[in-house]
C-alpha positions as CSV (number, residue, x, y, z in Angstrom):
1,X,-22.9,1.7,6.9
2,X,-24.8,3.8,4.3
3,X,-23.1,5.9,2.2
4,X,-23.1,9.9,2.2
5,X,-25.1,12.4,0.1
6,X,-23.4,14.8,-2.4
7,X,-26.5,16.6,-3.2
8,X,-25.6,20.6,-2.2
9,X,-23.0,22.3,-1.6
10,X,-24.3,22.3,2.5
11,X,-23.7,18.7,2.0
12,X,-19.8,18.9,1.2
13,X,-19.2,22.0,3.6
14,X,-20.8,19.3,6.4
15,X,-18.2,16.4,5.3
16,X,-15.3,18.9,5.6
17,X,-16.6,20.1,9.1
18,X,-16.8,16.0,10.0
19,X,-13.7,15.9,9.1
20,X,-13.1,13.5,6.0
21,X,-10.2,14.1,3.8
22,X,-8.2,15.2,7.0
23,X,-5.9,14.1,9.3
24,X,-3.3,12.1,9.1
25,X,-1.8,8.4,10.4
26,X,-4.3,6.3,11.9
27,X,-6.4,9.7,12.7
28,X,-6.9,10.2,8.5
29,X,-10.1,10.0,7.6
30,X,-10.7,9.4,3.5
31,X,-13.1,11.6,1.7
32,X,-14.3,9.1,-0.2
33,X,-15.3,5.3,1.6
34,X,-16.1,2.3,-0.5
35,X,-19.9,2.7,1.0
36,X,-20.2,6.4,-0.9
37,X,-19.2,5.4,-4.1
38,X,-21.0,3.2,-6.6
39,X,-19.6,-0.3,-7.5
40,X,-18.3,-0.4,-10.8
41,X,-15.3,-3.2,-9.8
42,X,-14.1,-4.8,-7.1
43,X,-13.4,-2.3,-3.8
44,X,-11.8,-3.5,-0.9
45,X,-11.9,-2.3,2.9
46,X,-8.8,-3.3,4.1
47,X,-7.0,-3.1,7.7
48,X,-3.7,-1.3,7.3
49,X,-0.3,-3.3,8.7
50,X,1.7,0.0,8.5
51,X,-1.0,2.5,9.6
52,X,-3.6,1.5,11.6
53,X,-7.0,2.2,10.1
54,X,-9.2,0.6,7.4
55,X,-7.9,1.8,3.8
56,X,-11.2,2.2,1.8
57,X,-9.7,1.3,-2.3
58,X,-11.8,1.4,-5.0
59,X,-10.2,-1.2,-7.3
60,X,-8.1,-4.3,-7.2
61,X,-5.2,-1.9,-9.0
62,X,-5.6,0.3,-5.4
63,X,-5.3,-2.6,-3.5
64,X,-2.2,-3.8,-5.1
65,X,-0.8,0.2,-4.9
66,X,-1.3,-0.5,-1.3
67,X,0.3,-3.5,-0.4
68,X,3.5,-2.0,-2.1
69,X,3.2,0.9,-0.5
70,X,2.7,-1.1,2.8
71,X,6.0,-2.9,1.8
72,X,8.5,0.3,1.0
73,X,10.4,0.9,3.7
74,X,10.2,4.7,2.3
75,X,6.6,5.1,2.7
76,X,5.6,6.4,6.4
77,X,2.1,7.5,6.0
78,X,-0.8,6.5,3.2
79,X,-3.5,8.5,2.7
80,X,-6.1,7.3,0.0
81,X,-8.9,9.0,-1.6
82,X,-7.5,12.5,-0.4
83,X,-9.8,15.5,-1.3
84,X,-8.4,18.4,-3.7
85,X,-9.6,21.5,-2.1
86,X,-11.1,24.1,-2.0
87,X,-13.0,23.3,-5.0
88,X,-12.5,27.0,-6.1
89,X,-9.2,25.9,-7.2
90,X,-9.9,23.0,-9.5
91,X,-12.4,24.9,-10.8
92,X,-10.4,27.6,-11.6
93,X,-8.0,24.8,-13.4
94,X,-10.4,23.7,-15.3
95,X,-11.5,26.8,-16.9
96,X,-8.4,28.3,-17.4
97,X,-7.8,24.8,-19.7
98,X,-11.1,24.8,-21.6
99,X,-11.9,21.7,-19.8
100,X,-15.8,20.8,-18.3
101,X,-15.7,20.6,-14.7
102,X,-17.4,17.2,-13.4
103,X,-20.3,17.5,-11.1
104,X,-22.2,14.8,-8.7
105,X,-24.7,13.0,-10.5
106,X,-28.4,14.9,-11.6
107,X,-26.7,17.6,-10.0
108,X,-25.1,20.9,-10.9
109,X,-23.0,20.8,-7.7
110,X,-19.1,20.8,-8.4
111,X,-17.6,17.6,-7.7
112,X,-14.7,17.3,-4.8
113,X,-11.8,15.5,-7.0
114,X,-9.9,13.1,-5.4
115,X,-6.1,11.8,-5.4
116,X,-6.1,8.0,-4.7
117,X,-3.1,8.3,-2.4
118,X,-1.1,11.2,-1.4
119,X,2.0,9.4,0.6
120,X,4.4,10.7,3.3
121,X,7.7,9.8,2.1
122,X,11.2,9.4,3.8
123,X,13.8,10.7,1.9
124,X,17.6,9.5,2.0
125,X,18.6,12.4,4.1
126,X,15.9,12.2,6.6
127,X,13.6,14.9,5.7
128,X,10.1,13.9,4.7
129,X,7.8,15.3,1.3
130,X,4.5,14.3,-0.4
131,X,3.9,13.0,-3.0
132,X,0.5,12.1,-5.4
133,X,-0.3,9.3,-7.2
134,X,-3.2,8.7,-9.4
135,X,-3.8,4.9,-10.0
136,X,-5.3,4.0,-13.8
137,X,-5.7,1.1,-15.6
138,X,-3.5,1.2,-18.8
139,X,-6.6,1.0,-20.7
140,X,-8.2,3.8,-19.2
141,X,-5.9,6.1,-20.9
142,X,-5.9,4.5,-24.1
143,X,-9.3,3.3,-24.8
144,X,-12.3,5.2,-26.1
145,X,-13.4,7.2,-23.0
146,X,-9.4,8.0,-22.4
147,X,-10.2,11.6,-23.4
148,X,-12.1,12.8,-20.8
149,X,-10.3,11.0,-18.7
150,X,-7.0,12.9,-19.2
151,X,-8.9,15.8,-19.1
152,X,-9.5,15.4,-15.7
153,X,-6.4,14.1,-14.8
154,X,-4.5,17.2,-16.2
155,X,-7.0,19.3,-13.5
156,X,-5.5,16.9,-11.1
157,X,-1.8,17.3,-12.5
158,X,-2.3,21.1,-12.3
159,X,-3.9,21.4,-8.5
160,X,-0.3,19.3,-7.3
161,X,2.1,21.1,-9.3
162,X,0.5,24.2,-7.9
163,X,1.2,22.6,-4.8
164,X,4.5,22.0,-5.5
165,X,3.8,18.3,-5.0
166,X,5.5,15.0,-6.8
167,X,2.0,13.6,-9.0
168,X,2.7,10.4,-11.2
169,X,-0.3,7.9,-12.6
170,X,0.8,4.5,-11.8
171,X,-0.9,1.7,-13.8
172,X,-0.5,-2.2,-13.7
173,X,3.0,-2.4,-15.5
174,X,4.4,-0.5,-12.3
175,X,4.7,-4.0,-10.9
176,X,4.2,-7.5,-11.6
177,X,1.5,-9.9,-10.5
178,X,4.3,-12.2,-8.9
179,X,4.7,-9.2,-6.4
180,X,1.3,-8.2,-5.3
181,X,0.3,-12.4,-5.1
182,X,3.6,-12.8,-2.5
183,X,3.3,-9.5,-0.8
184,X,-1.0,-10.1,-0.4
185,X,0.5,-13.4,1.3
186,X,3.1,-11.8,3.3
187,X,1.1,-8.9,4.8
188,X,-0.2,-11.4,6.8
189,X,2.9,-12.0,8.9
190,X,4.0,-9.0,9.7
191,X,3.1,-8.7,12.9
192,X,4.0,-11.7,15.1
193,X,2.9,-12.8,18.3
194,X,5.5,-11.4,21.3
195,X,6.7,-14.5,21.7
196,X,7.9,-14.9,18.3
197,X,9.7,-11.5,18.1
198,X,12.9,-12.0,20.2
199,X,15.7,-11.3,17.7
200,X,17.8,-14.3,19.6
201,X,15.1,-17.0,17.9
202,X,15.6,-15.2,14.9
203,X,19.5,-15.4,14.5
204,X,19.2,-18.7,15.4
205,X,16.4,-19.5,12.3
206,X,18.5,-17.6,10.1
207,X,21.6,-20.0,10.8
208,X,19.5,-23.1,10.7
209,X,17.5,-21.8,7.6
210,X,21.0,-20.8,5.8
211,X,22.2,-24.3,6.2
212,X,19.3,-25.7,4.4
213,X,20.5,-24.2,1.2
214,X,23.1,-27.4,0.4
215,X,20.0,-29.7,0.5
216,X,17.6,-30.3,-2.7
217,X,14.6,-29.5,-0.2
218,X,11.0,-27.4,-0.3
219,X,10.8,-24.7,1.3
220,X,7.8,-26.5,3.9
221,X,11.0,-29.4,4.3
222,X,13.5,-26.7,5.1
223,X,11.1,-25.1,7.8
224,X,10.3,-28.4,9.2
225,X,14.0,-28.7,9.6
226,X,14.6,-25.5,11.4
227,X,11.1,-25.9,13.7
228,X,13.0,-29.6,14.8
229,X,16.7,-27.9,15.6
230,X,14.9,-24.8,17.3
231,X,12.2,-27.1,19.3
232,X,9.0,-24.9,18.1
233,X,6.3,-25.7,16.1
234,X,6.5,-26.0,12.2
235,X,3.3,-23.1,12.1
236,X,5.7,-20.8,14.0
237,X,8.6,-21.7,12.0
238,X,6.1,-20.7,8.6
239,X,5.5,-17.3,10.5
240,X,8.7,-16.5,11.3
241,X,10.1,-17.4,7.9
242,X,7.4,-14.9,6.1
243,X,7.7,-12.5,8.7
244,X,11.6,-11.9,8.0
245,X,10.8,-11.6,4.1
246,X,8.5,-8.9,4.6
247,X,10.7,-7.2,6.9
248,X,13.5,-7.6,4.2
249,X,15.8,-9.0,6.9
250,X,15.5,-12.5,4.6
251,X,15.7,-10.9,0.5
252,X,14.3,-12.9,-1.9
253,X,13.1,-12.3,-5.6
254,X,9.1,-11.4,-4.7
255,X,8.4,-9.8,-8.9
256,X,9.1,-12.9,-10.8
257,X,8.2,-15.8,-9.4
258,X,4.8,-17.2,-6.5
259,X,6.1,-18.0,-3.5
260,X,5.0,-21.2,-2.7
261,X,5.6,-23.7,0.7
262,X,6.1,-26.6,-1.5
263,X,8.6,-25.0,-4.1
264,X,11.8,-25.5,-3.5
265,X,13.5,-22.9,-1.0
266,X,14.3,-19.7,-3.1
267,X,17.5,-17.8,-3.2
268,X,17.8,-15.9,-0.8
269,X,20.4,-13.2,1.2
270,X,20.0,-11.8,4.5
271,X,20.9,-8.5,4.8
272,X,20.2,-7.3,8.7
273,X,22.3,-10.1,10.0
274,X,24.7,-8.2,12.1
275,X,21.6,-6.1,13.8
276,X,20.2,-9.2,14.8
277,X,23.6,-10.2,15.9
278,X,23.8,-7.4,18.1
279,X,20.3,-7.3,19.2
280,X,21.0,-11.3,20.1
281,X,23.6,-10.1,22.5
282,X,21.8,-7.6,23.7
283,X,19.0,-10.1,25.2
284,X,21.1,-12.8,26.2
């Protein structure tokens, strides 16, 4: 798909009437797709697990943004590449700062800045807020071009708190590699086939797993183990196992250590145990 122009200011009045940089859910569209901007990295196009649409992310640090934002059980809705508009009121930012306003390329048309994700977020007492975060390499706002960078990032800073919205630069000491490497494996349980999803063949894999702990065994022995006593397949046993992580029914240490099949079985805790006690009775 080829990317779009950003030659006039007809050009960007015709994206907003397409509708990119609106919506929300599975019905957002980014203003900015991996196709419209140039490669300078790696970009990903990635189908969401938690909303269901392709995330466009423009580096390997969005990516890994993603995937914990896939995993928090606080995060309801991710929207990436999310326009600040109108225009008029970064602008108006950035003079008021002393601060150069960045235009599109060979042109003297004002840019559309972008957030990299503005998140819906749950709050403990049920009531939901946004909030903005800016992903950066740590070098980015130390190294030799870091000036102009935070320069731009202050206009950004500025349009939220005028919004009265939560904005925050996350960089790559926000989490460890350890977490994205096990949750970039995870993701891709997390939705199981029906069959696999009855909460009675779950209680009972919990109770066989849990009585692997008093044996020196991998985890790919231990799953063996269980797939024998519950009479399915060692694959579905694997499934289920990584499923229940990333549903944090099974907790286990994800930040400091790769979670490997032929490692021995990690420490683990379960912590929805009496839900899928209940749910157990429930279908039986």
């Amino acid at each position: 798909m080829r990317g779009r122009r950003f030659a006039s200011k007809q050009d960007i009045e015709r994206h907003i009437a397409n509708g990119f940089g609106s919506g929300a859910g599975a019905g957002y569209v980014p203003w900015l797709r991996v196709q419209d901007v140039p490669s300078m990295g790696r970009s990903h196009k990635i189908q969401g697990v938690k909303i269901d649409r392709i995330h466009h992310l423009l580096s390997d640090l969005e990516r890994a943004y993603l995937l914990v934002c896939e995993f928090s059980e606080e995060v309801v809705d991710i929207r990436e590449q999310f326009p600040l508009l109108p225009v008029e009121s970064t602008l108006a930012i950035a003079k008021a700062i002393g601060v150069r306003y960045p235009r599109y390329k060979t042109t003297a048309i004002p840019l559309v800045m972008t957030t990299d994700f503005l998140l819906t977020v749950k709050q403990p007492n049920g009531d939901f807020k946004s909030v903005a975060r800016t992903i950066k390499y740590q070098q980015d706002l130390d190294g030799k071009d870091s000036v102009r960078t935070l320069e731009k990032l202050e206009i950004e800073r500025r349009f939220w708190m005028s919004q009265d919205v939560d904005w925050s630069i996350v960089t790559e000491e926000f989490f460890t590699p350890d977490l994205i490497k096990n949750l970039g494996l995870l993701r891709r349980y997390a939705q199981l086939p029906r069959a696999l999803m009855d909460s009675s063949l779950h209680y009972q894999f919990i109770e066989a797993l849990e009585a692997c702990k008093a044996y020196p065994w991998s985890t790919s022995e231990c799953l063996r183990k269980v797939a024998a006593r519950l009479s399915i397949p060692y694959a579905d046993s694997r499934d289920i196992f990584f499923n229940l992580i990333w549903r944090k029914i099974i907790r286990i240490d994800l930040s400091n250590a790769p979670l490997h099949l032929k490692s021995a079985l990690p420490a683990f805790e379960v912590i929805y145990l009496s839900d899928l006690t209940i749910l157990s009775e429930k279908s039986s």
